[in-house]
N, C-alpha and C positions, 0 to 999 in steps of 0.2 A: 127486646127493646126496653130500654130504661125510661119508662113512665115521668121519672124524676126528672130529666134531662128535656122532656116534652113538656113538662109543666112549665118548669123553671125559663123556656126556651119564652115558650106562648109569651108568658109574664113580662118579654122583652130580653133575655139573656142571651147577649148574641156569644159568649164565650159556649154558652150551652148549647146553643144553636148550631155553631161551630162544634162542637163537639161530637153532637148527635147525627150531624149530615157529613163528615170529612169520609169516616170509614165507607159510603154508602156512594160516595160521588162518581167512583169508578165505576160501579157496576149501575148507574145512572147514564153515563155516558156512555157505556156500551150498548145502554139496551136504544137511547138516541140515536148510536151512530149506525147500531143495526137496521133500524128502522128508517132512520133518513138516508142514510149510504149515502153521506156527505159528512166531511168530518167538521168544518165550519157551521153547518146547518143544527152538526151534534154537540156542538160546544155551544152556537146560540141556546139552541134548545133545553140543556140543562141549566145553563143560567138563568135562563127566562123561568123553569121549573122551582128555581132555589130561590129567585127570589119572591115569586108565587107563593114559595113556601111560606116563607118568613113573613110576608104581609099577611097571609091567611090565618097563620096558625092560633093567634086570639082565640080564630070562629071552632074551633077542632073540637068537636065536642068530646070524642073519646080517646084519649092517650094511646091508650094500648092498642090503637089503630093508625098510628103514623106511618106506618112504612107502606101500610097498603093505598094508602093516599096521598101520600108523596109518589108512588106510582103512577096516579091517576093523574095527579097534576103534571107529571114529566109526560104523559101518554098526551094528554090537552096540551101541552108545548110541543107535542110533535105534531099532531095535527094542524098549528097553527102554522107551523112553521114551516111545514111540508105544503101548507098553501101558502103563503108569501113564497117560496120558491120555484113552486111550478111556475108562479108566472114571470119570473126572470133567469131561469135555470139556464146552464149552461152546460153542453153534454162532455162537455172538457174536463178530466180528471188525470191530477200528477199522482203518477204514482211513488212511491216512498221509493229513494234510493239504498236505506239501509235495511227493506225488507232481504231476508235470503230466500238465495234462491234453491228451490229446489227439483228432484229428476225431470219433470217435462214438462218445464216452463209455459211451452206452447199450451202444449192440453189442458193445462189447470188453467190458464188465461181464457181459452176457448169455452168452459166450462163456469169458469167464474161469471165471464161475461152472460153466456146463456142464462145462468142463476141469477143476474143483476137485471138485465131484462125483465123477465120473470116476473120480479118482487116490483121491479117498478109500476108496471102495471095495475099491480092491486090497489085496491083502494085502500086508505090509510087505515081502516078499521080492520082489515084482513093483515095487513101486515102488523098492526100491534099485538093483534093476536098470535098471528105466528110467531113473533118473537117473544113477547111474554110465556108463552111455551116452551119452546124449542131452545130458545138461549138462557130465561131466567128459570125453567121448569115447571113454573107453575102451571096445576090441574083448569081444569074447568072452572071451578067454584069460586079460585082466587082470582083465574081473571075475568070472573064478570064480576066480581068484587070490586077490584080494582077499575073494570072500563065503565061500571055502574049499568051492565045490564043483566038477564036473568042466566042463572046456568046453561039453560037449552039452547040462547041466544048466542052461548062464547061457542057449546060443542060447533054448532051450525055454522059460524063464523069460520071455526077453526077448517070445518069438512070443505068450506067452499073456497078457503082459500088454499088448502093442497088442492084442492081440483083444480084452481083457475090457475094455481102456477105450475101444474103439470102439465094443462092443456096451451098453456102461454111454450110452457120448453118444447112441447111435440109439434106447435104453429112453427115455432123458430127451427126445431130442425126440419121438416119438411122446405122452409125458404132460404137454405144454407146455399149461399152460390156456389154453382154446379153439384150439387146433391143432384139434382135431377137427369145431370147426365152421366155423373156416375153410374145412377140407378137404370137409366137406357141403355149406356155402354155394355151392363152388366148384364142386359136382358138378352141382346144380340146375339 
């Protein structure tokens, strides 16, 4: 990270400002749109993060720590935003017509949806872990760095949210309609 670029930024350099956040937007937005699985919710959310940013950055006391705190500030935009939208959410989602398609459209749909269930369930704090993980890679350290809590705090988070989304997928396939009489049919 260019220190120079965060100084100059804070100082009020919106060209530097622009500079130092353009490379970084995309992988901003995706860790949004992973975690809100909504792509308007992920486009609010990042904006509302950038410009969090930029009103904050004055207070930043340590340079060489912008990116893990522009993190946190995107993570504090998802949570907020993932509450404004629980309460007007709508279960209605367009799918992209120029995604391709691929070998078994059904089963990946079937699967995706299970996995989308899943994640919604969790509470906001299990899912930014999971994602700060699993999609940006970061260990333990960096995302309790990032969500401002203690190491033990992120592993535990982390444990409890593969559990609660394995045991959300295992609720879900047990109430698959007619799973159950498949499984009768099959006993007979």
């Amino acid at each position: 990270m260019d220190t120079g670029l965060v100084e100059r930024s804070a100082r009020g350099d919106s060209s530097a400002f622009d500079a130092l956040v353009t490379p970084l937007v995309p992988r901003l937005h995706g860790v949004a749109l992973r975690m809100l699985r909504d792509l308007d919710a992920a486009d609010d959310a990042t904006q509302d993060a950038l410009v969090s940013a930029w009103r904050q950055l004055p207070r930043l006391r340590r340079a060489d720590r912008f990116e893990a705190w522009l993190w946190r500030i995107l993570v504090r935009a998802c949570y907020a935003e993932s509450d404004r939208r629980r309460r007007t959410r709508s279960r209605v989602q367009a799918l992209d017509p120029n995604e391709p398609e691929v070998g078994d459209p059904f089963g990946m749909v079937d699967q995706r949806d299970a996995l989308e269930r899943a994640f919604e369930r969790l509470p906001a704090e299990q899912r930014a872990s999971l994602v700060l993980r699993h999609y940006l890679g970061f260990d333990s350290s960096e995302i309790a760095e990032i969500l401002e809590i203690r190491p033990a705090t992120a592993r535990t988070r982390l444990h409890y949210a593969h559990r609660a989304r394995r045991a959300a997928l295992d609720a879900d396939a047990r109430t698959v309609p007619g799973a159950a009489e498949n499984t009768l049919g099959a006993a007979r």
